[in-house]
N, C-alpha and C positions, 0 to 999 in steps of 0.2 A: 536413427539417432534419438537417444531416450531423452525423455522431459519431465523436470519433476516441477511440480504446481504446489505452490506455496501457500497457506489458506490460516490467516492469525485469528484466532477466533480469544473473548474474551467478552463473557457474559451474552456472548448473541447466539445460541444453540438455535433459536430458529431462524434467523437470517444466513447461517451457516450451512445448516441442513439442505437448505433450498439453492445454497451457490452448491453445495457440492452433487446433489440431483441435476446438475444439470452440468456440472463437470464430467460426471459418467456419461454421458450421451456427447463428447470430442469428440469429433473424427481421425482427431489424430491416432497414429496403431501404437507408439509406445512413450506410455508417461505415468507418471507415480502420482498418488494424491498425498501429500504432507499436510495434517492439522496440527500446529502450532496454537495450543492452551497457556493464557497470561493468567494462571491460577484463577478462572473463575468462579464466583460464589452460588452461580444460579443450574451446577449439575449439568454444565451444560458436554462435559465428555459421557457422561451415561444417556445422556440423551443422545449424544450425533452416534453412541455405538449401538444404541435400542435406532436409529435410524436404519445404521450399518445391516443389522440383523433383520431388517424387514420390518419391525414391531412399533414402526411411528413412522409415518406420511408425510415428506415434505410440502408445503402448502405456499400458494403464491398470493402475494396482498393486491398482485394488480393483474385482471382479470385477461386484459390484454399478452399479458407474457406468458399464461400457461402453459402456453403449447411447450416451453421449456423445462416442463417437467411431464406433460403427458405420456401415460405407460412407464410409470416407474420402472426406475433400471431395474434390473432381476437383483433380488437379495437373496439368498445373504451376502453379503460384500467382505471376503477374508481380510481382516485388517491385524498388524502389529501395535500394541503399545509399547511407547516406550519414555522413558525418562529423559530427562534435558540432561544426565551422565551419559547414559547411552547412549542417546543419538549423535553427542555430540565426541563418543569414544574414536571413531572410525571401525569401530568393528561387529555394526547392526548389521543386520539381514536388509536385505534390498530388492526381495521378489515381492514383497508382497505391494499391490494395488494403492490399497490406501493404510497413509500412517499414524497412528495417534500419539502426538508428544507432549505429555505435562511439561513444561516449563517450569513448575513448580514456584513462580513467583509472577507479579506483575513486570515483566521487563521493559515493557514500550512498545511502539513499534519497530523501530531497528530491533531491540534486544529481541523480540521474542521472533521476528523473521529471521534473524541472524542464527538461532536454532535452529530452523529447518533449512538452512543454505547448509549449514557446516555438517549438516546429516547427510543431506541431497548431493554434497564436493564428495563425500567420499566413495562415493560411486562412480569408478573411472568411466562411467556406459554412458553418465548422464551432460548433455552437454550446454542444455539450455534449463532456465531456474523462472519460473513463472510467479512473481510475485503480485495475490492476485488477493481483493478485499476477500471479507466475507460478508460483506451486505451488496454481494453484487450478484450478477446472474447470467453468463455467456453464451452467445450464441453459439451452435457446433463446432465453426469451422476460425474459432476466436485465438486457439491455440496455434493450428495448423498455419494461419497465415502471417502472425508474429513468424514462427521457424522458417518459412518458407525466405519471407523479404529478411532475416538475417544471413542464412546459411547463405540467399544471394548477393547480401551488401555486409561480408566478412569486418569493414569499419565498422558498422555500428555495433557498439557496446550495450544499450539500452534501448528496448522497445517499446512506445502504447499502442492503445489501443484508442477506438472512435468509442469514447465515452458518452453514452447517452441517457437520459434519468428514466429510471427506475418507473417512476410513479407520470410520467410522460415522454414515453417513448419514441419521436419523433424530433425531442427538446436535446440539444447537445451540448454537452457539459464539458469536453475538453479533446480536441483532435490530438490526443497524444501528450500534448504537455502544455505548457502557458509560461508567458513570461514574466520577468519577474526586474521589480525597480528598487536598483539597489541603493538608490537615497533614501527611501522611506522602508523599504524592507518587507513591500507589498508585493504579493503575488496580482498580476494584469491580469482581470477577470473580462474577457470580451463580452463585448453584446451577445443577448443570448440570440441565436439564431437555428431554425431548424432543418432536418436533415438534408429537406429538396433545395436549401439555401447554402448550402456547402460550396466553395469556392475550390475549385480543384485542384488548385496549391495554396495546401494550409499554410499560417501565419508561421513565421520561426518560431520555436520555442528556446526556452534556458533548460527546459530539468523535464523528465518523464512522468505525467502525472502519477502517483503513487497503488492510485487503485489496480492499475495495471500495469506493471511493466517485465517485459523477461529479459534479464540479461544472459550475455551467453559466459561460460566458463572461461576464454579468457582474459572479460573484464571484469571478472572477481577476482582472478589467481593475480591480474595485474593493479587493479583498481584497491582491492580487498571489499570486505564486506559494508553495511551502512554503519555509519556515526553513531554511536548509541548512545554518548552524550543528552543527545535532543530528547530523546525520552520519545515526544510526539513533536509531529511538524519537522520541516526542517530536512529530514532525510534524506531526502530525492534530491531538491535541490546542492545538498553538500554533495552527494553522489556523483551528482552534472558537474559541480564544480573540479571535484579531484580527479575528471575524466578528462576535461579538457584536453585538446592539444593528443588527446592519445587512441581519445574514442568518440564517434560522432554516436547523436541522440537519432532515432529513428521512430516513424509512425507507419502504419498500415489504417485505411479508413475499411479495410477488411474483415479485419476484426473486429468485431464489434460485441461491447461487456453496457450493462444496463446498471448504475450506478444509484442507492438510496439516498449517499453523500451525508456521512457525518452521523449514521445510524448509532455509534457506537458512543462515539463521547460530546457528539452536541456539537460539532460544527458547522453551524450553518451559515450559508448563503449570503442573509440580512446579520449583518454584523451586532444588532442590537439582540437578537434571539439565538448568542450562541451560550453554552452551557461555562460556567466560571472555570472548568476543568479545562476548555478550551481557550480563555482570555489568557490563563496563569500560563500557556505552555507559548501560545503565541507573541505573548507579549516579551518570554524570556527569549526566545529561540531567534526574536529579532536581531537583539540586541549579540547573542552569542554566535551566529550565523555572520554578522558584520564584522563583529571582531576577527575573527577565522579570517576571512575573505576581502573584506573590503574596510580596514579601521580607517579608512580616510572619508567614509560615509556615516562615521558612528554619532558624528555632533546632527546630523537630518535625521539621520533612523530614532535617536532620541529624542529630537523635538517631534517627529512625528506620532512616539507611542505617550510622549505627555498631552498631547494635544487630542488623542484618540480618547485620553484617561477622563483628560477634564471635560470632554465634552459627557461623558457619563455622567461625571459630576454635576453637569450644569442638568443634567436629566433626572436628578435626584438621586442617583444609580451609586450611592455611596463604596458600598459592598464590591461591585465591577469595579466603581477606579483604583480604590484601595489595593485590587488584586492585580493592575494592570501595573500598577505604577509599584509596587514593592518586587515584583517580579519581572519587570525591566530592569529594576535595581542589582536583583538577584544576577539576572546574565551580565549585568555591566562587574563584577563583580569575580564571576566566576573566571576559572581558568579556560583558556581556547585550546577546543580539542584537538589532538592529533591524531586521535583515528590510531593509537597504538594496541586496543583493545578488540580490533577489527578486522586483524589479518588473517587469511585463510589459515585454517591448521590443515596444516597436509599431513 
């Protein structure tokens, strides 16, 4: 049963390079690599195709996880490029290994995954869609044991993986997915705990953590694709949400993917050290994510994003509030999405 693995890359050719060195050494025998380009400025498709060709080395920043790349996979790696027309025509070639897709614009994260899903649906062979970061880095059998525990639990729609950091490998950063309080519009970020401290039935979740999750083909053709609305954030959880009732969420502590978290646009951990790119999205996507879902929790999820704002303000953080609080305003504002720009094209 084929698999195709889904890989957003935008401005990170070497955090890219290093997920996809270590996507070639799966265990699993049949599955496609799909790179997904959000127009980026820093060359970073000549570089992952000078990787492709043997002619650049992918390289690990933490000394501990090399063995996930030791013995480069044999190059040259046959790849197809193709344009966000083509791929997304239904009538691209589908033998080749790994894929290269300009996007040709910044889409988001739905937008520019939603690229390599509508490429990936048109191959009637493929039946599981691996939407996987690219600042991340899988152990062999990451893929294998996602397909294994769906093809066995036909309910679940959505799968993670055991999320654990990058840069301290024993530290766990999400069993799959996390929950999520929909008076304030915060994602429940647990005690950090590590791996010999795992409880061996994890916490419920609401939504599949983002960096990893594979859905299978018939909770796209029935679900549709992600919300592209949100731009960023937000995604997973609206996904969770238009599943309910139809598809349960699923984890494997199996699988297991090594996470840098927020390499790309700055979101981090400590709420004070995240990038303004990430205040403007989160702050809107609260408020837009409510409306959709829960408008009877919009009067708390707004006092919570004023009171998140002024508190920057009391920090001198002029610049942060300003951004938090005009772009709460923006989602209060805008239209709630319907996901009509989402459905599978068959």
């Amino acid at each position: 049963m084929y698999s195709s693995v889904i890989v957003l890359n935008w401005n990170g050719w070497k955090d890219t390079i290093e997920c996809l060195e270590s996507l070639f050494r799966l265990d699993c025998p049949d599955f496609r690599v799909v790179v997904c380009d959000n127009a980026s400025a820093d060359g970073s498709m000549e570089k992952i195709k000078k990787w492709a060709r043997g002619d650049l080395l992918a390289e690990s920043a933490n000394p501990q996880l090399s063995y996930l790349l030791a013995h480069p996979f044999t190059k040259p790696i046959p790849h197809l490029e193709l344009t966000r027309e083509q791929a997304e025509s239904g009538s691209a070639a589908y033998e080749t290994r790994l894929v290269l897709i300009q996007n040709g614009a910044n889409l988001g994260f739905a937008g520019g995954n939603n690229v390599g899903l509508r490429y990936a649906l048109g191959d009637a062979n493929c039946q599981f869609f691996w939407l996987l970061n690219n600042d991340t880095v899988a152990e062999s059998d990451a893929l294998s044991a996602l397909v294994r525990l769906m093809q066995s639990r036909p309910e679940i729609g959505l799968c993670g993986s055991l999320n654990l950091s990058y840069y301290n490998p024993k530290q766990v950063q999400a069993q799959g997915g996390k929950r999520y309080c929909r008076w304030t519009a915060r994602v429940h970020t647990p005690p950090q705990c590590m791996v010999d401290e795992l409880d061996s039935y994890p916490a419920p979740m609401d939504f599949v953590n983002g960096a990893s999750m594979l859905a299978s083909r018939g909770f796209l053709e029935r679900i549709g694709l992600m919300e592209e609305s949100y731009f960023l954030y937000f995604e997973e959880l609206d996904w969770a949400m238009r599943a309910k009732g139809r598809f349960k969420l699923g984890y494997t502590h199996e699988s297991v993917i090594y996470h840098k978290e927020g390499a790309t646009i700055g979101s981090n951990l400590d709420r004070m050290k995240r990038s303004l790119l990430s205040e403007k999205y989160l702050s809107q996507n609260r408020v837009l994510f409510t409306k959709r879902f829960f408008p009877w929790a919009l009067p708390t999820v707004l006092a919570s994003v004023c009171l998140a704002a002024a508190h920057r303000l009391c920090l001198r953080d002029l610049k942060r509030a300003k951004t938090m609080f005009s772009f709460m305003l923006w989602g209060l504002m805008a239209h709630i999405p319907r996901s009509e720009k989402c459905e599978v094209r068959k």
